[in-house]
C-alpha positions as CSV (number, residue, x, y, z in Angstrom):
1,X,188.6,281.1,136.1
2,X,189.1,284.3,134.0
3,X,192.5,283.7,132.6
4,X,191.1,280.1,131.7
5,X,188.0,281.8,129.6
6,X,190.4,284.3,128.2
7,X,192.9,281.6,127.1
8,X,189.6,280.0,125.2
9,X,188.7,283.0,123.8
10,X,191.9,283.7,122.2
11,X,193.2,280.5,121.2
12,X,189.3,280.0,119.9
13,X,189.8,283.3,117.7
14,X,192.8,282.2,116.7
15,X,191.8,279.0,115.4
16,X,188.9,280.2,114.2
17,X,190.9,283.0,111.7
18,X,193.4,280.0,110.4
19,X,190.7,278.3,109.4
20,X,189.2,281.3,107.5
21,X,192.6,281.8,105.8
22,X,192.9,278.0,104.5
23,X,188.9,278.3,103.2
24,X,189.9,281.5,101.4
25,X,192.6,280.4,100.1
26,X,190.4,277.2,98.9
27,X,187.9,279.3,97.6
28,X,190.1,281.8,95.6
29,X,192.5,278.9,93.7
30,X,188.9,276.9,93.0
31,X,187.4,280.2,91.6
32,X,190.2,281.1,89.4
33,X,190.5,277.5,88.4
34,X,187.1,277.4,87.3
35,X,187.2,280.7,85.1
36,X,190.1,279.8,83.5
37,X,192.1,282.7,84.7
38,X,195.6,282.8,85.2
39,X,196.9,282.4,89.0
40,X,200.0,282.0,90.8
41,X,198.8,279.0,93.4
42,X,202.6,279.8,95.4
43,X,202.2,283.2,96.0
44,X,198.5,282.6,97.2
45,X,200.2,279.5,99.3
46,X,202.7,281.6,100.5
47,X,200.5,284.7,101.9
48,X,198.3,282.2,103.7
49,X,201.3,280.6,105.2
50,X,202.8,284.2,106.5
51,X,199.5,285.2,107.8
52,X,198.8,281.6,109.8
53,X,202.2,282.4,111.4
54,X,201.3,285.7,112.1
55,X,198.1,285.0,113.9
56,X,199.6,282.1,115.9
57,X,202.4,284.2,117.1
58,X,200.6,287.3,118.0
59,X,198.2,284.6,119.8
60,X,200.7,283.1,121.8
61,X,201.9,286.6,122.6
62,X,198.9,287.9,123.8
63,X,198.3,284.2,125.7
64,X,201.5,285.4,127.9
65,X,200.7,288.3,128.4
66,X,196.9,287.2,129.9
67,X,198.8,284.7,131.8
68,X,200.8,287.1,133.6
69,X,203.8,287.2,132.0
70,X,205.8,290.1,130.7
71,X,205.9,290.0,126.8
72,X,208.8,292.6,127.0
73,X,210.7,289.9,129.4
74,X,209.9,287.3,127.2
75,X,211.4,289.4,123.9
76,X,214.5,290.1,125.8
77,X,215.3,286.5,126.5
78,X,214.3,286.0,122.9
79,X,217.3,287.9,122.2
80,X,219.7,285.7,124.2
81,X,217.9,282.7,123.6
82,X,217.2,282.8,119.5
83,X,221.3,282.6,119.4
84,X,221.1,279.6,121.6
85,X,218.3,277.8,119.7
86,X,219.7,279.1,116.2
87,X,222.9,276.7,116.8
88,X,220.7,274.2,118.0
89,X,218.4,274.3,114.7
90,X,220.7,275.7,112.0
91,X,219.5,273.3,109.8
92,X,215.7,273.6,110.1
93,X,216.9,278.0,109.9
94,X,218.6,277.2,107.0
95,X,215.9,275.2,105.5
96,X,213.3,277.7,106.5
97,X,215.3,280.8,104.9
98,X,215.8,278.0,101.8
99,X,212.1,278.2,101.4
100,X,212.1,281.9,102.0
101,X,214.0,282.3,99.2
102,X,212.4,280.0,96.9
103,X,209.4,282.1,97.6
104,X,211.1,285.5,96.8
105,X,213.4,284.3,93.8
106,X,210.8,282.5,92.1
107,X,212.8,279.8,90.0
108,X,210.0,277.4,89.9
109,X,206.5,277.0,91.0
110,X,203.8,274.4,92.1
111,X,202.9,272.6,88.8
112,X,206.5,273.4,87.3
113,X,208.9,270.4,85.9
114,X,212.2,270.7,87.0
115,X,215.7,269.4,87.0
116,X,219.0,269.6,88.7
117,X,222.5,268.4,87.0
118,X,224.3,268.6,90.4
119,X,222.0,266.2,91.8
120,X,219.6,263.4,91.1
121,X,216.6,265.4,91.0
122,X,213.9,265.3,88.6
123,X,210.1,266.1,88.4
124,X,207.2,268.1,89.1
125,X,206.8,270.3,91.9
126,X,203.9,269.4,94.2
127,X,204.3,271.1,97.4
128,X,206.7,274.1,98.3
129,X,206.5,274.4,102.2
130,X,208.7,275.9,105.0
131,X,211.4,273.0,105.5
132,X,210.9,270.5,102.6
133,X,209.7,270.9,99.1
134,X,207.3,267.7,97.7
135,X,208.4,266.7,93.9
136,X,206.7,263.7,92.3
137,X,209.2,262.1,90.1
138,X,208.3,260.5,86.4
139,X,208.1,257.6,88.4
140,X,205.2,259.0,90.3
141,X,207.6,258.7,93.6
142,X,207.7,261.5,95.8
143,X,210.7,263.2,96.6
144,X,211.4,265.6,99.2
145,X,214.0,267.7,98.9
146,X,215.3,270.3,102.2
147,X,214.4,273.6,100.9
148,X,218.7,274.6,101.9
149,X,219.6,272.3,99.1
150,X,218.3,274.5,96.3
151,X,220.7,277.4,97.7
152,X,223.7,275.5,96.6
153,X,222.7,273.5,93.3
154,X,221.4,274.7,89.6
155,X,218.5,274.1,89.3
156,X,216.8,273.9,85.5
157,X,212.8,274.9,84.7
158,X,212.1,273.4,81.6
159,X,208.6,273.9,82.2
160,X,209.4,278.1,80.9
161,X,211.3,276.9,77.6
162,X,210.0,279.0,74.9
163,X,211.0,276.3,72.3
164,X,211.9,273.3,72.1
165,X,215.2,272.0,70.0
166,X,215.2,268.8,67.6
167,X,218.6,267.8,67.1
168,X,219.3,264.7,64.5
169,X,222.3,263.1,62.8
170,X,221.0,261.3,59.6
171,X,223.9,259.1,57.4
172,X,223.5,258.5,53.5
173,X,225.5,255.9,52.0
174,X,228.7,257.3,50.6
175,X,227.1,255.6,47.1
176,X,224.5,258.8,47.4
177,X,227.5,261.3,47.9
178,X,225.8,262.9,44.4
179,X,222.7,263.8,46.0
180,X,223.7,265.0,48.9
181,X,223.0,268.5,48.4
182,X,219.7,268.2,46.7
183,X,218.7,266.2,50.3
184,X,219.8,268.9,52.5
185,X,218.0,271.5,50.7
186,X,215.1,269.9,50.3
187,X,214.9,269.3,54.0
188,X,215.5,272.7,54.9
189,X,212.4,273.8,52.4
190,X,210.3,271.3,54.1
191,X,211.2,272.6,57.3
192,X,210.2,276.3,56.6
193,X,207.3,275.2,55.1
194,X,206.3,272.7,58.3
195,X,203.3,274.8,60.0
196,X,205.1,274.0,63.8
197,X,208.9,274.5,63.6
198,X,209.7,278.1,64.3
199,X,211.4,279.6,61.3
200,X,212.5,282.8,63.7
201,X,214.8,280.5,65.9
202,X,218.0,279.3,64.2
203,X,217.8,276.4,61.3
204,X,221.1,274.5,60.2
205,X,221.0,271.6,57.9
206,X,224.1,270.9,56.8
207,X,226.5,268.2,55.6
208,X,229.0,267.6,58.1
209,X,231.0,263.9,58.5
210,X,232.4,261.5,56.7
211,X,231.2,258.9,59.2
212,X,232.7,255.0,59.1
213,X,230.0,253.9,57.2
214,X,228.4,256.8,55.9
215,X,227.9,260.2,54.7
216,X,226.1,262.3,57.8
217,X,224.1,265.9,58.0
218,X,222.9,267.1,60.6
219,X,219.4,269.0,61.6
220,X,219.1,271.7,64.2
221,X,215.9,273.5,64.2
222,X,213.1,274.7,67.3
223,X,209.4,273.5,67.8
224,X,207.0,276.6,68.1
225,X,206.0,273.7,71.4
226,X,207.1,273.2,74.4
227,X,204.4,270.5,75.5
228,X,206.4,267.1,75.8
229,X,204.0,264.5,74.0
230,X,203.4,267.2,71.3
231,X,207.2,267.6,70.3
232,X,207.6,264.1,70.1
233,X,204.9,264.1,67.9
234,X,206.4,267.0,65.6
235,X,209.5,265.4,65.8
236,X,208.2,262.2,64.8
237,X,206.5,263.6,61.9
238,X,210.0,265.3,60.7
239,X,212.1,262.4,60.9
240,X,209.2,260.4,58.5
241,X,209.5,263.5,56.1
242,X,213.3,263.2,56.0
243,X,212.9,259.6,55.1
244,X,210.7,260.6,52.6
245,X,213.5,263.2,51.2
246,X,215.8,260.8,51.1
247,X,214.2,258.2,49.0
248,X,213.0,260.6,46.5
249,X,216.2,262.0,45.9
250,X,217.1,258.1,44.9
251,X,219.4,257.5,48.2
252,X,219.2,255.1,51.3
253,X,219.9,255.9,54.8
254,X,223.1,254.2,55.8
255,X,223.6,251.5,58.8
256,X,227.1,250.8,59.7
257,X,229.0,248.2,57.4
258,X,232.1,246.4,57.1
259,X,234.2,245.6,53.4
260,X,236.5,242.8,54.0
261,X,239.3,242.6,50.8
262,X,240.7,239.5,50.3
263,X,243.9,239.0,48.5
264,X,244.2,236.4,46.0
265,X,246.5,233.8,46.5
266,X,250.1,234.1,44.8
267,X,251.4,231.5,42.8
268,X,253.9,229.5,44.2
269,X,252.8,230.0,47.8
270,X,251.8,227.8,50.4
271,X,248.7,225.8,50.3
272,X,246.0,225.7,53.0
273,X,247.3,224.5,56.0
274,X,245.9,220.5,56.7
């Protein structure tokens, strides 16, 4: 009957401490939330998940050793048997130690949009946990992704872009060819005057093509952004201006063309075929 109330006791304080680690962990990301402060939700995610494994393990230790059996016995054969089970579960090792280092590395967060170009992954992070790691695409599909995959592909964090980059080919008709430089100059003033493109990041406009059916320059300047809807928004509003360049200079924008030359007819020759 003793063992039995000490196995109660113990698995009763052990429950009872993972449950105070998930409500503080609750109560400290709410609190911080609500004043605004700045937290990091996967280090706060990743303590409480170190210290739940602690408990339970030191509980099922202690369990043993109420039990009867000898924890020193049971670490020995540990020893023998952790090489046994690691070739049995190199895959669930490899993704555990995949989320290890996700943890220590840091190259993205919960909350963080990411991206791989070795493989077809794409959105943000929801969940980083010991084997997988939850990402809900654009789609609003969730993804999960084995936590040993990120060892062995790029992976790109958009989401800690310190600008963002508008890149644009614009054609002139070769007609305009005269006003060409008076366009690209007044496109460069309008962009250090523009209150969000970052005049400290690098600014080309320049004339650079003769194009098929037109005469093309090219912009290449940084949003002081990095919010998505917002640089589309700049972006949008720099392309109208451009426009706007362009027609007061006394050109039009080009779209591909075709000049057919027909030769006249020589006297003498054939007629039209009946």
């Amino acid at each position: 009957v003793e063992p039995l109330r000490n196995v109660g006791v113990i698995s009763s304080f052990a429950w009872f401490l993972t449950r105070f680690i998930n409500r503080a962990e609750a109560h400290y990301l709410k609190l911080r939330s609500e004043a605004g402060e700045p937290f990091d939700r996967t280090t706060a995610d990743a303590i409480a998940k170190l210290l739940r494994i602690t408990i339970i393990v030191i509980a099922f230790l202690i369990l043993l050793q109420t039990l009867g059996f000898s924890v020193a016995g049971v670490l020995a054969f540990g020893g023998v048997g952790g090489i046994v089970v690691g070739f049995a579960a190199r895959d669930l090792l490899a993704n555990f130690f995949g989320g290890l280092m996700i943890y220590m590395d840091r190259p993205f967060e919960v909350g963080d949009w990411i991206r791989s170009p070795d493989k077809e992954i794409e959105g943000t992070v929801e969940n980083i946990g010991w084997r997988l790691t939850r990402i809900r695409t654009f789609d609003k599909r969730p993804l999960y992704v084995p936590n040993s995959v990120f060892t062995n592909i790029a992976v790109e964090n958009p989401q800690r872009m310190t600008n963002r980059r508008i890149y644009e080919t614009i054609g002139i008709r070769y007609e305009d060819a005269g006003r060409m430089a008076a366009i690209t100059r007044d496109v460069k003033q309008m962009l250090r005057e523009h209150p969000e493109i970052d005049t400290r990041q690098t600014m080309i406009v320049n004339f650079v093509e003769f194009a098929p059916s037109s005469l093309d320059f090219f912009v290449y300047t940084f949003t002081k952004t990095t919010e998505w809807i917002r640089f589309h928004e700049i972006k949008e509003d720099v392309m109208l201006k451009i426009l706007e360049i362009i027609e007061k200079n006394g050109a039009e924008s080009a779209f591909p063309t075709s000049t057919i030359h027909i030769a006249p007819q020589q006297d003498g020759g054939p007629g039209p075929e009946r």
